[in-house]
C-alpha positions as YAML, in Angstrom:
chain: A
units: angstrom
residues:
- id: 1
  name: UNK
  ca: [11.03, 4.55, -10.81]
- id: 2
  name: UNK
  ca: [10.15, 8.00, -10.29]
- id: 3
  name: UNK
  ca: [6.25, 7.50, -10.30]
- id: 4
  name: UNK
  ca: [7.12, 5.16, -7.41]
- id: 5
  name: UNK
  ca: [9.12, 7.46, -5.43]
- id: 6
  name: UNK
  ca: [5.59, 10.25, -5.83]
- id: 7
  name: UNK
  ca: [3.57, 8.23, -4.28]
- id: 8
  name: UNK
  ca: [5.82, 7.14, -1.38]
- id: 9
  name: UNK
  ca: [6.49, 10.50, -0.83]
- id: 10
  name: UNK
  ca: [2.62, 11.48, -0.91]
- id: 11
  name: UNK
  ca: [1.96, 8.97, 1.62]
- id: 12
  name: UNK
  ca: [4.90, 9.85, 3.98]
- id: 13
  name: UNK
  ca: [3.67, 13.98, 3.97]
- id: 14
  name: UNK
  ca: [0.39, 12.73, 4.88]
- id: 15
  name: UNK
  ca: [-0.11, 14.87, 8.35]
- id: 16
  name: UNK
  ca: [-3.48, 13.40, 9.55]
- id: 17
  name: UNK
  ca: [-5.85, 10.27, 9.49]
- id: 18
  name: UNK
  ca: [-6.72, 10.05, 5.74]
- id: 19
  name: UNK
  ca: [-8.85, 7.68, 3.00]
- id: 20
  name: UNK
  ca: [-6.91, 7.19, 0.02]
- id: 21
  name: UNK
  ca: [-8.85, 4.96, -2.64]
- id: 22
  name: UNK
  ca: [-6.59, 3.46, -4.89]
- id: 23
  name: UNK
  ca: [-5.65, 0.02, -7.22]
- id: 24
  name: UNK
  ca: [-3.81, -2.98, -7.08]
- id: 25
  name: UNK
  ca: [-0.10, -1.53, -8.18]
- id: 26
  name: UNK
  ca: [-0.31, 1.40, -5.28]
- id: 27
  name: UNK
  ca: [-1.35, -0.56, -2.71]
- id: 28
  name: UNK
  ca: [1.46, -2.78, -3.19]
- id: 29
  name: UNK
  ca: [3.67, -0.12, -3.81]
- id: 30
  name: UNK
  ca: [2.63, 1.20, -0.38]
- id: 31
  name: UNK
  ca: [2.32, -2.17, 1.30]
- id: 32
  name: UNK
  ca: [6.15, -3.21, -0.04]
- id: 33
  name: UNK
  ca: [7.33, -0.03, 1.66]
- id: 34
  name: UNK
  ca: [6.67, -0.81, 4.68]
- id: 35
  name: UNK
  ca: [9.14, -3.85, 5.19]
- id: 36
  name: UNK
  ca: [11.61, -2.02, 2.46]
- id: 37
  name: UNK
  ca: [10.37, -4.26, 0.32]
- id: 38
  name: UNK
  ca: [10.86, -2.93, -3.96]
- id: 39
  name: UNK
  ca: [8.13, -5.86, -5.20]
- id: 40
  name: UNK
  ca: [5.94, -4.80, -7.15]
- id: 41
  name: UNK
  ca: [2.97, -7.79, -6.05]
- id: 42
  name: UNK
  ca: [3.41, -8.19, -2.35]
- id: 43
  name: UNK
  ca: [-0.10, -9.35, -2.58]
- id: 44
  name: UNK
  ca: [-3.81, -9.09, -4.50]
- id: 45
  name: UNK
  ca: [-6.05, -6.81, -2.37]
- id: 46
  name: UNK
  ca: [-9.71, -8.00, -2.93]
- id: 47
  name: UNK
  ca: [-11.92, -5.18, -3.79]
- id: 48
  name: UNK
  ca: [-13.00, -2.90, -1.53]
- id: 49
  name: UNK
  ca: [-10.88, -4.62, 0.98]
- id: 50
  name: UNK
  ca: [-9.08, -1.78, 3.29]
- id: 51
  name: UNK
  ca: [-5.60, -2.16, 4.04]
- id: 52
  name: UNK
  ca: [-4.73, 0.30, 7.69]
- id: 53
  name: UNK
  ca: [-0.99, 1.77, 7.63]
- id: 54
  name: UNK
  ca: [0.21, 4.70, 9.45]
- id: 55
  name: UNK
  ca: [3.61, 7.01, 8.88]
- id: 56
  name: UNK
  ca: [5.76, 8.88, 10.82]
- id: 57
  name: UNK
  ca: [6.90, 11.07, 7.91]
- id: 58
  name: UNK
  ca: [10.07, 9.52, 7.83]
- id: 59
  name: UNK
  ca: [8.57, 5.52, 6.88]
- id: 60
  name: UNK
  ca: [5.52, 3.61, 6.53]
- id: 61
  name: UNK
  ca: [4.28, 0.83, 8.78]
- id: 62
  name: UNK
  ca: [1.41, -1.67, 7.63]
- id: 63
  name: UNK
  ca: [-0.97, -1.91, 10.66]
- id: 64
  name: UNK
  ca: [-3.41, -4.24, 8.74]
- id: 65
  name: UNK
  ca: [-3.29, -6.00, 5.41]
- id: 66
  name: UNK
  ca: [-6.88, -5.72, 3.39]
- id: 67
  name: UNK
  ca: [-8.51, -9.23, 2.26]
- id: 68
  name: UNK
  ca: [-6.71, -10.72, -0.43]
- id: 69
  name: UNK
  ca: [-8.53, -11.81, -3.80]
- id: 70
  name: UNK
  ca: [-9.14, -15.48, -3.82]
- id: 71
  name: UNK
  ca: [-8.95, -16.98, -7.36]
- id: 72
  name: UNK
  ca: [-9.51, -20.31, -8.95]
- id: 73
  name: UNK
  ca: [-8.12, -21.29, -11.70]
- id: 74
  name: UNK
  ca: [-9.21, -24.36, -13.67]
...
C-alpha cells in the first residue's frame, strides 16, 4: 500500500525529537513497524494516550505503547 509506505518513510526521515498527532490506523501502522509487523490493528490507542518510539533512519523501535481503549460490549 503506497499510503503505508509515506508514512513509514515520514517517520524514518524524522531527524529530531518530534510530536506527531495522529489516529487509530497510523499509529498502528507505525506501531506494526516496529516488530515488522504488516497488521493493520496491532492495538486500540485510547485517546490522547501517547505512544514513545524512536528511529534510527533505517527502522522504528516502539519505546512505549500508549493506553489502550477499554470497551464493553453488552
Amino acid at each position: 500500500m503506497p499510503w503505508r509506505q509515506a508514512l513509514l518513510d515520514t517517520l524514518l526521515g524524522v531527524g529530531q525529537d518530534t510530536v506527531v498527532v495522529s489516529h487509530f490506523v497510523a499509529i498502528n501502522v507505525a506501531v506494526g513497524a516496529a516488530p515488522n509487523d504488516s497488521r493493520l490493528t496491532e492495538f486500540r490507542p485510547n485517546n490522547c494516550s501517547i505512544t514513545a518510539m524512536e528511529t534510527d533512519g533505517a527502522s522504528l523501535s516502539l519505546l512505549e505503547l500508549g493506553e489502550t481503549l477499554e470497551t464493553v460490549v453488552g
